[in-house]
C-alpha positions in Angstrom: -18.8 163.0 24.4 -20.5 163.7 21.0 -20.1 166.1 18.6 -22.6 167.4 16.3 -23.4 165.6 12.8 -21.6 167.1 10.0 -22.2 166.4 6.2 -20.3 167.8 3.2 -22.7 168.1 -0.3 -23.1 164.2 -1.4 -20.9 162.9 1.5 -22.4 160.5 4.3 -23.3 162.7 7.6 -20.2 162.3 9.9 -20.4 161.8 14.1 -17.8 163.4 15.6 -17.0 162.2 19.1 -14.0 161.9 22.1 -14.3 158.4 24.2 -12.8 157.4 26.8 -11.9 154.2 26.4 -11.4 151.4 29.3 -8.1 149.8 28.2 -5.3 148.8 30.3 -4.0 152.2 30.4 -7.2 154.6 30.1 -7.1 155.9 26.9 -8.6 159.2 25.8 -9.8 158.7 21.6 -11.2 161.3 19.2 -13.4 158.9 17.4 -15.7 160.0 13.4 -17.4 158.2 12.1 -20.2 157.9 10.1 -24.2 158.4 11.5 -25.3 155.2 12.7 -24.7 152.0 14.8 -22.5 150.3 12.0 -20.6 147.6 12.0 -18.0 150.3 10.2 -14.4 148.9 9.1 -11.7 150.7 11.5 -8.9 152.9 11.0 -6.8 153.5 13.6 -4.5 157.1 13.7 -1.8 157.1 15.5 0.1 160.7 16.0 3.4 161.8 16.7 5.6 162.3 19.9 6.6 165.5 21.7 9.6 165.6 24.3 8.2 168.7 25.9 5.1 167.9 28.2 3.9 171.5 27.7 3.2 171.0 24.4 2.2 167.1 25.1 -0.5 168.7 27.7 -2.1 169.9 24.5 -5.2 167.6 23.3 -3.1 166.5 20.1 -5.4 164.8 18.0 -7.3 167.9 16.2 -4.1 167.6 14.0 -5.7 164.5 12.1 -9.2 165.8 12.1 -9.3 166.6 8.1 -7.6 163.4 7.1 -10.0 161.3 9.2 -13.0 163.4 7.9 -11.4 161.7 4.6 -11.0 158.1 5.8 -14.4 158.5 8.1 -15.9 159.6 4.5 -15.2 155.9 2.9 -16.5 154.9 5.5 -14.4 153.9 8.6 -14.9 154.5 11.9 -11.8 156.2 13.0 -9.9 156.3 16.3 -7.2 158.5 16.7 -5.7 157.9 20.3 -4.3 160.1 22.8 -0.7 158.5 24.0 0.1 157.9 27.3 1.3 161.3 28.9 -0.9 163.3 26.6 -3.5 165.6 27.4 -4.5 166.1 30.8 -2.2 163.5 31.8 0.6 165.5 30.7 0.0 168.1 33.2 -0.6 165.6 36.1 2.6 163.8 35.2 4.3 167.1 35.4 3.2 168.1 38.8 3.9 164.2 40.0 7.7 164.2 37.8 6.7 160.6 36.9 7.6 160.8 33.2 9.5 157.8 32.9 7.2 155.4 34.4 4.1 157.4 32.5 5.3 158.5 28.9 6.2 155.2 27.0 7.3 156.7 23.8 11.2 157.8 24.8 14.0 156.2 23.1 16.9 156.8 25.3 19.9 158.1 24.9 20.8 158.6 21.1 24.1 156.5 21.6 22.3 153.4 22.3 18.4 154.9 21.6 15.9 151.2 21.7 13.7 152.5 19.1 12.0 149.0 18.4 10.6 148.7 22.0 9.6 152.3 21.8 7.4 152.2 18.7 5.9 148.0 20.0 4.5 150.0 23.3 2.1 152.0 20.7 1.3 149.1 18.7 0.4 147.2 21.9 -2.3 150.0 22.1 -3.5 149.8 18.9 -3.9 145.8 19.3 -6.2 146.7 22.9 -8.3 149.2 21.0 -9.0 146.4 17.9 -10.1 144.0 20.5 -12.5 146.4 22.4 -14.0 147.6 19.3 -14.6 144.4 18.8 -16.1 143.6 22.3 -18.6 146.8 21.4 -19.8 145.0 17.9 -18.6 148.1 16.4 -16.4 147.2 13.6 -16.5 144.9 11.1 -14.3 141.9 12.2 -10.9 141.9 10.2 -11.4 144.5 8.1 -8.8 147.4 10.0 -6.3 149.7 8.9 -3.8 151.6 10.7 -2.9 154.8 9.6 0.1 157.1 11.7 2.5 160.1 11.1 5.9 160.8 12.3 6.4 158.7 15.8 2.7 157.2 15.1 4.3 156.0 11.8 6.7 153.8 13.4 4.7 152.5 15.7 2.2 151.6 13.1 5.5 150.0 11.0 6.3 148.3 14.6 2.4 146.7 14.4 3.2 145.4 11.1 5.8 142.9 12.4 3.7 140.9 14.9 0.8 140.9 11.9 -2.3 141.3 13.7 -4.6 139.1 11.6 -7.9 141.6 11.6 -5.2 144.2 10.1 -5.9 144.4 6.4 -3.5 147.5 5.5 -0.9 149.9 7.4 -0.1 153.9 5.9 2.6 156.5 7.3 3.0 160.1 6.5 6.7 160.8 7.6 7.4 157.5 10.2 10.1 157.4 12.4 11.9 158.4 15.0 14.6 160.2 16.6 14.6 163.1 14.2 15.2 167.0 14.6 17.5 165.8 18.0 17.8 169.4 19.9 14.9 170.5 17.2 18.1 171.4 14.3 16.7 170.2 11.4 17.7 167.4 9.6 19.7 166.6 13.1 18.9 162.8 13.7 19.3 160.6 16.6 21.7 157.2 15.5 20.0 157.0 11.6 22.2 154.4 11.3 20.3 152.3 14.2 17.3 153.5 12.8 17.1 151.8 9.7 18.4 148.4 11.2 15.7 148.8 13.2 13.3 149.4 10.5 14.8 146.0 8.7 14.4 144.2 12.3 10.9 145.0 11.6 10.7 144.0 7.7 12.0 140.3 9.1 8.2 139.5 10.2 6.2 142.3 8.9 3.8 140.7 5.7 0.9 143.4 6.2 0.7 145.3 3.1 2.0 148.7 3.5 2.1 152.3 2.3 5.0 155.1 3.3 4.1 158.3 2.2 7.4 160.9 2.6 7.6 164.5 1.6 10.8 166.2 -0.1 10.8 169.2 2.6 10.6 166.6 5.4 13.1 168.2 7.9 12.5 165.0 10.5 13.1 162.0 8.3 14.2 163.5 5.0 14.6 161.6 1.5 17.7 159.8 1.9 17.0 158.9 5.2 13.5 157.5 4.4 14.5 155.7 1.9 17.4 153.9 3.5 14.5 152.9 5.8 12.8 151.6 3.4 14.9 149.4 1.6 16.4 147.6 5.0 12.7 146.9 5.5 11.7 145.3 2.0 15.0 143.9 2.2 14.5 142.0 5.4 10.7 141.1 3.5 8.7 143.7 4.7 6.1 144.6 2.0 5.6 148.0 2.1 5.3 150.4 -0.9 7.1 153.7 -0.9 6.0 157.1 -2.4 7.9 160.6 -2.2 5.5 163.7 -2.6 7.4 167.3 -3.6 7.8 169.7 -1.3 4.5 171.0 1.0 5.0 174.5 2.7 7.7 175.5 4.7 7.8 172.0 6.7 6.6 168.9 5.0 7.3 166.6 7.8 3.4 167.7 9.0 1.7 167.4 5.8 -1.0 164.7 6.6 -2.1 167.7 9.3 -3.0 169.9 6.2 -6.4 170.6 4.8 -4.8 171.6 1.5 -2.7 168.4 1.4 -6.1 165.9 1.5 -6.4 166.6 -2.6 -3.1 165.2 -2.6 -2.5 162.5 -1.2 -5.9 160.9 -1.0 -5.8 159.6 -4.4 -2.6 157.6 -3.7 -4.2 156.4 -0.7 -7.4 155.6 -2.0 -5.7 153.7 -4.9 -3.7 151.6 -2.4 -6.7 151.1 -0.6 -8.6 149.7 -3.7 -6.0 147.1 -4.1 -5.8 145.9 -0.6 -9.8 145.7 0.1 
């Protein structure tokens, strides 16, 4: 289903677009890019995880729409998918009280929580939408980033570590998981198994990286992140980390902010520049 095109003064006219796309799991994507047939490079958005299906039942994606204006603006054709249980399929999963077998993004129990399998399941996804874009002559072959926030994050860190060869570049805003357990902020689930996951990860991971964190970050706060962070270059992940002060009352959702775009874009772009 397409969208109108939409043009800002002396920036490319942007499609906006949701596709439903035929992947092993049917996958519902909001998909801008810009006017035309392409080939475009792709960026892939990957967003963040809700426990409660009410709020999963909600179409989440409209939470990335000024940051993939951004990316869609260099020029990327972006696809921000829906995860499994989102959407309608929240609702449905509800009525049916199939959430295990249907939402693939739980971690367990926060004694023994599997956080590595949890964020491989979304990069499995990303790896099925590469290959169909593909199939559609739609993209420019190996020339994709991944970009994902909060849950999407560490599934986009989890990609990293089986190195997808078409992936040029990975960025998170705020990855991780297991934070705000029983929403009480800075309230994490096993932190300690969290970052060994996150050097598990930095073991095989060689795709360039950036992690974006924000001081006010309630989810995955400073020290936290960078624990994360050094377990992963540690292990020989290459990933480059940058903090950004404090962002409204709850940083953990800045990349979600029209105001933040001014702000971080220029790191991103930079890291971009390096990593064409």
């Amino acid at each position: 289903m397409a969208g109108p095109a939409i043009a800002a003064d002396d920036q490319p006219r942007l499609q906006e677009e949701v596709w439903a796309l035929p992947l092993p799991w049917p996958t519902i994507a909001y998909v801008v890019r810009p006017v035309g047939d392409g080939p475009f490079p792709l960026a892939i958005m990957n967003h963040g995880v809700s426990l409660d299906p009410v709020q999963r039942s909600f179409f989440p994606l409209v939470e990335f729409r000024d940051a993939a204006m951004w990316f869609a603006r260099r020029g990327y054709m972006v696809v921000a998918p829906a995860g499994s249980g989102y959407g309608a399929a929240a609702i449905e999963v509800t009525k049916a009280g199939l959430f295990s077998g249907v939402f693939f993004s739980k971690v367990g129990k926060c004694s023994n929580p599997n956080f590595r399998d949890a964020g491989l399941a979304v990069a499995r996804l990303n790896l099925w939408i590469i290959e169909y874009a593909n199939r559609l002559k739609r993209i420019v072959p190996n020339d994709v980033i991944v970009v994902g926030q909060s849950a999407g994050g560490w599934a986009s860190i989890a990609l990293s570590s089986v190195n997808p060869p078409p992936v040029k570049a990975i960025i998170t805003f705020a990855a991780g998981r297991g934070g705000r357990v029983d929403d009480k902020p800075n309230n994490n689930c096993a932190p300690d198994k969290l970052v060994e996951a996150a050097g598990e990860f930095g073991r095989t991971s060689r795709v360039p990286m950036l992690w974006m964190y924000i001081e006010n970050d309630t989810y995955f706060g400073p020290e936290l992140s960078r624990r994360m962070h050094a377990a992963f270059t540690a292990a020989g992940g290459k990933a480059e980390y940058h903090a950004f002060p404090s962002h409204g009352s709850e940083g953990h959702f800045f990349v979600g902010k029209a105001d933040a775009v001014p702000i971080w874009s220029p790191v991103v772009a930079a890291f971009l520049d390096k990593h064409k």
